[in-house]
N, C-alpha and C positions, 0 to 999 in steps of 0.2 A: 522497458522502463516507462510505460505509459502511465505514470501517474496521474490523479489531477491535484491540484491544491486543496483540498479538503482534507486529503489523507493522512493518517497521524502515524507513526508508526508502531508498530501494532505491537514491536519488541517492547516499547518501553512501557506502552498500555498495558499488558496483560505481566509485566513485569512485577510490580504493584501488589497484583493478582495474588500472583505467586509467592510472596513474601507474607502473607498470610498466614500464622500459626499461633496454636494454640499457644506456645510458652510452656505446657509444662510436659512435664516425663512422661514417656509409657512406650508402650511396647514398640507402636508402628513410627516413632520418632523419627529414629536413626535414619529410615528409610524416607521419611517424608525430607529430612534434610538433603540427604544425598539427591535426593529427586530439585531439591534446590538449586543445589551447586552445578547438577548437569544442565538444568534446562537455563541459570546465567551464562554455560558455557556455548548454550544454544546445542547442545546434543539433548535433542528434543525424545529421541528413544528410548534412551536411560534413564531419564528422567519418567515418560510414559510409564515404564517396567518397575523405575521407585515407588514411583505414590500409590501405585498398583498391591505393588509389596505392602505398601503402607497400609491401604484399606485391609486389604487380607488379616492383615495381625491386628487391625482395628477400625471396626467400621461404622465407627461412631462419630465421625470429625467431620463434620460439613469443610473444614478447612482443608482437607487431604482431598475430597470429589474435585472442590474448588480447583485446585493446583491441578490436579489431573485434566481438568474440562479445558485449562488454559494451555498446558503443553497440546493437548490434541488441535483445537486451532492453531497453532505451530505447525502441526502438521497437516493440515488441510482437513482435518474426520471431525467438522461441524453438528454433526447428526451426535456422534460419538459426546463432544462438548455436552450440549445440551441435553445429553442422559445425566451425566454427572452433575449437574447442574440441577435437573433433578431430583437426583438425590440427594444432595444436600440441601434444598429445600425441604427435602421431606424431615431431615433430621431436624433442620432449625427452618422453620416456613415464616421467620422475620429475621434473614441472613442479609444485613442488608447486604453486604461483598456477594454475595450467591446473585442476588437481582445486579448490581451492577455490572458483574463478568457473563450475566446473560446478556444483558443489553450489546456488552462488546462485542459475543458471539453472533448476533442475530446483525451488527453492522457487518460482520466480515459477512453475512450472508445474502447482505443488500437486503434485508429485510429492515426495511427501517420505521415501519409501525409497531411491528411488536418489538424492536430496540428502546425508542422511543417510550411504550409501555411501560419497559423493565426501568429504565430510569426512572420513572414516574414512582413507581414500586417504590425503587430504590429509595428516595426523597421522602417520600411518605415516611419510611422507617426512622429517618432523622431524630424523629422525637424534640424537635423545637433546635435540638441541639447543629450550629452549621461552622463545619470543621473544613478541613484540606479533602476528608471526601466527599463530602456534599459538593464543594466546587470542581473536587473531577470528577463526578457524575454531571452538573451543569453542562462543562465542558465536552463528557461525548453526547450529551442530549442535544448540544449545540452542532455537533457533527451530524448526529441521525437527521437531527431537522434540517440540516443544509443537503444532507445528499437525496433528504426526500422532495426536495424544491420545498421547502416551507421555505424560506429565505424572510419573511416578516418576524417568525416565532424565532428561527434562526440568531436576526437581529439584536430583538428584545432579550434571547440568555447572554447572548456575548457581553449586551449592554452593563446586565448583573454584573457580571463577570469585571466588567473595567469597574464599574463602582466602586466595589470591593478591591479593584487594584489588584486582582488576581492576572499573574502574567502578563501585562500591560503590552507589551510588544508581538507579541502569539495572539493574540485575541485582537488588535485593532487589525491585525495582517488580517485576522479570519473573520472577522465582520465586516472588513473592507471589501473580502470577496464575495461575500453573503448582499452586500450594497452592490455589487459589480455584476452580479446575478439577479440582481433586483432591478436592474436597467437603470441603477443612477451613480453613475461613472464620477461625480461632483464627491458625492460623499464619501465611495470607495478610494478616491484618490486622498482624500484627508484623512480616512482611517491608515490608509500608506506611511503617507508623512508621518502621521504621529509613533506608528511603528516604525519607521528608522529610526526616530527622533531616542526611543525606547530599547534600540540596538542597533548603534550606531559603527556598532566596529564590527560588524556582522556583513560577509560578503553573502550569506547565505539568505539573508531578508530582500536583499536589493532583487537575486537571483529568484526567489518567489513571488517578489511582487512583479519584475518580468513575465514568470511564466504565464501568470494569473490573467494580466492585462492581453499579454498575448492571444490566450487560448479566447479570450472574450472579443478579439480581432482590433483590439488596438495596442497594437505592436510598437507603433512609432511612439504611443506615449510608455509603453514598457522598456525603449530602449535609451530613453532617459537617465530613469535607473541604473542602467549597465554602466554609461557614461559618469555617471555618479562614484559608481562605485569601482571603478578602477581610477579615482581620486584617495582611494582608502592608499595607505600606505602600514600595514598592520607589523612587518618584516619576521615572517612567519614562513619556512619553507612549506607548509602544508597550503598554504595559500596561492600556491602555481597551479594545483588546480583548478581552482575558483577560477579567477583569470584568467585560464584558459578556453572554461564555459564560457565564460565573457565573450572571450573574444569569437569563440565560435558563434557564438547565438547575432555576436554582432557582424556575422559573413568575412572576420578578417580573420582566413585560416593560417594566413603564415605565422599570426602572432600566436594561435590557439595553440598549434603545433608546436611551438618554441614552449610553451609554459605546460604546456599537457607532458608531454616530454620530461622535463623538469619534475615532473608530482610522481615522485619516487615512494612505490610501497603502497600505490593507490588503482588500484584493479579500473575503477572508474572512468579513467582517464584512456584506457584502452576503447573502453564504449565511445566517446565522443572521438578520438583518433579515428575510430572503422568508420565513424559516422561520416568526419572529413573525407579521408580518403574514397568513400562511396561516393561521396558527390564531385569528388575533385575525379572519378572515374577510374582510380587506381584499385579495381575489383580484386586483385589477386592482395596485394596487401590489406585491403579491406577484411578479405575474407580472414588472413592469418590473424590478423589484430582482434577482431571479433571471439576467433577460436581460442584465443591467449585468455580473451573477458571469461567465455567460458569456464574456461579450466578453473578459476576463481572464484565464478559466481554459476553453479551448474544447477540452481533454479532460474535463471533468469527468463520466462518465457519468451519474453522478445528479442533477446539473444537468438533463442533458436531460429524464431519467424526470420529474423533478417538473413539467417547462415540458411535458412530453408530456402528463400526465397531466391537468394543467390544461385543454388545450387538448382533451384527449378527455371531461372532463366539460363542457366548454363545448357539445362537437356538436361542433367542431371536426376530423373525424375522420382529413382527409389533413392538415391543421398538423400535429396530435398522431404520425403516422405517422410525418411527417418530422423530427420531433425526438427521437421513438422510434430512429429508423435512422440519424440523424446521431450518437446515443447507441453506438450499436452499431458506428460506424466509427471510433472515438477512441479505444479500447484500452484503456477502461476497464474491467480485468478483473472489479473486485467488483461493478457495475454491470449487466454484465451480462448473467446469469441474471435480474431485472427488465426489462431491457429487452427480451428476446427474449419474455421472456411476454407484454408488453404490446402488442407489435409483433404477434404471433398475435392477439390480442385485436384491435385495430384491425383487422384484415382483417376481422372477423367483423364489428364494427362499417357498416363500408364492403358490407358482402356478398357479399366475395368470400371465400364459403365455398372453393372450391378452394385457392387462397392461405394462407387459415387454416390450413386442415388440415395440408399442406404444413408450413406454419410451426412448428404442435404437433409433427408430425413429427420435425421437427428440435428442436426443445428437449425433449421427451420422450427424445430420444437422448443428449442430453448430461445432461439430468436428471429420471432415470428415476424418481426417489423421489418427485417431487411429483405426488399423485394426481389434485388438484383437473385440472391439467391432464390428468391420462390421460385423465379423466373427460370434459373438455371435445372433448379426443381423437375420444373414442368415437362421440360425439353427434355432431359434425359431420360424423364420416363414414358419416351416416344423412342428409346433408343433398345 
């Protein structure tokens, strides 16, 4: 679950997307809808196999590529995306929806120059004219440029953005972090304020402006907020979760456990429960609680790493592998850069120095910065 705060969620973003059609009759419809209905339902296959149907019987509709480029990001096949995207440029080469669901594609790839780019694109097509999509194009342009470190240009779209009054509470949280990344803590903490102030019955702002301060290493002014916000009094049973995080992030497990507990119907709460009990030492419960997240959420890549790593301090050394590399088939991208380390690591474990190596091999290729591994690198190919 290692997100950072920049991240949007990609369901709702490419949702949008997806609800793109033509309006009128023909042949490849039926199927362009049904590829609708599956991929709201988030069965991302059916959906893939719909619009597919749909091109087939007509392949004329930059809006049918569209849907399709957006289900396969759903499904991790980026390269795939961006054929289709492709194509339907080629059909209509001033689409603007075609440059915007590129832009999307190329953030889920961490490619954030040519994301960047395709909004730009995008914008251009405007034609003078500036609607609800021009501002969710601003909006991920304001993402690419945060997660590229621009943090100045970053600033300056959010700024638009509140002008216009666009989202007032979502955009002062995300230029307060774009300020908080920009080394000036003074104006991040007032873009804060003015976002509670913008959603204020919201335990989930308080919990983002914690995370945010936190990860930037000031935690004691992010637990102000926490403090703040179990002042709310909302009388919501969905809200025992919330309060539960609270209280975990604020180290008072007895009460996290009592509300975590309590948040009935919420898979989530089993995560922060394993995460309790791992630190309160209770391994064997830890591990069950963890396995229970699973069964709920069986892409979770850090789910695995944690049940891996468990099971690789136990001895456990092919469990721990296989949860290691059931990690690394679920498309959990922030995930896994950990998991690929740890999967190298188990091979050495098991002894199959050859394998290892191999493995550094390949993570070392994709991430060339982290030394410890070069170093581990080196050594085993002395072995």
């Amino acid at each position: 679950m290692k997100k950072t705060f920049f991240q949007k969620s990609l369901f709702l973003s490419f949702l949008s997307a997806v609800l793109l059609l033509s309006g009128c009759s023909n042949k490849g419809e039926k199927h362009n809808q049904a590829g609708m209905e599956a991929y709201q339902k988030k069965d991302y296959a059916t959906a893939i196999n719909s619009y597919s149907s749909a091109i087939t019987l007509d392949n004329t509709k930059a809006d049918y590529y569209i849907n399709l480029a957006m289900a396969y990001v759903e499904t991790g096949e980026y390269e795939n995306a961006l054929t289709q995207i492709g194509f339907a440029l080629e059909l209509e080469p001033k689409n603007q929806a075609a440059y915007r669901s590129k832009g999307i594609i190329y953030i889920a790839l961490n490619d954030y120059e040519n994301a960047i780019l395709a909004f730009e694109q995008a914008l251009q097509l405007a034609d003078g004219f500036v609607g609800t999509m021009e501002y969710d194009i601003l909006d991920y342009r304001a993402v690419a440029e945060s997660k590229s470190s621009n943090y100045e240009k970053a600033i300056k779209t959010y700024s638009i953005l509140l002008e216009i009054g666009y989202k007032p509470a979502e955009h002062y949280y995300l230029r307060g972090c774009s300020y908080l990344m920009n080394q000036d803590l003074e104006k991040a903490q007032a873009d804060f304020s003015h976002a509670i102030e913008n959603q204020k019955s919201s335990y989930s702002m308080y919990l983002n402006i914690y995370t945010a301060l936190s990860q930037y290493g000031a935690e004691e002014e992010g637990k102000f907020y926490l403090q703040e916000a179990l002042k709310l009094n909302l009388g919501k049973k969905e809200d025992n979760f919330s309060k539960g995080k609270i209280y975990y992030f604020l180290g008072d497990y007895t009460n996290a456990i009592t509300f975590l507990l309590q948040a009935q119907n919420n898979p989530e709460a089993d995560f922060y429960l394993g995460k309790i009990y791992m630190a309160t030492g209770d391994t064997t419960q830890a591990f069950l609680t963890f396995q229970q997240y699973l069964n709920a959420n069986p892409n979770n890549g850090d789910i695995y790493n944690q049940l891996g790593m468990m099971r690789l301090q136990a001895g456990a050394y092919q469990e721990a592998l296989t949860y290691f590399q059931s990690g690394l088939g679920c498309g959990d991208l922030s995930a896994r850069k950990s998991l690929a380390y740890n999967e190298a690591v188990t091979y050495e474990y098991l002894l199959d120095f050859e394998t290892a190596r191999e493995k550094f091999k390949e993570y070392i290729a994709s991430y060339p910065d982290d030394t410890q591994a070069v170093r581990e690198y080196e050594f085993l190919k002395t072995r």
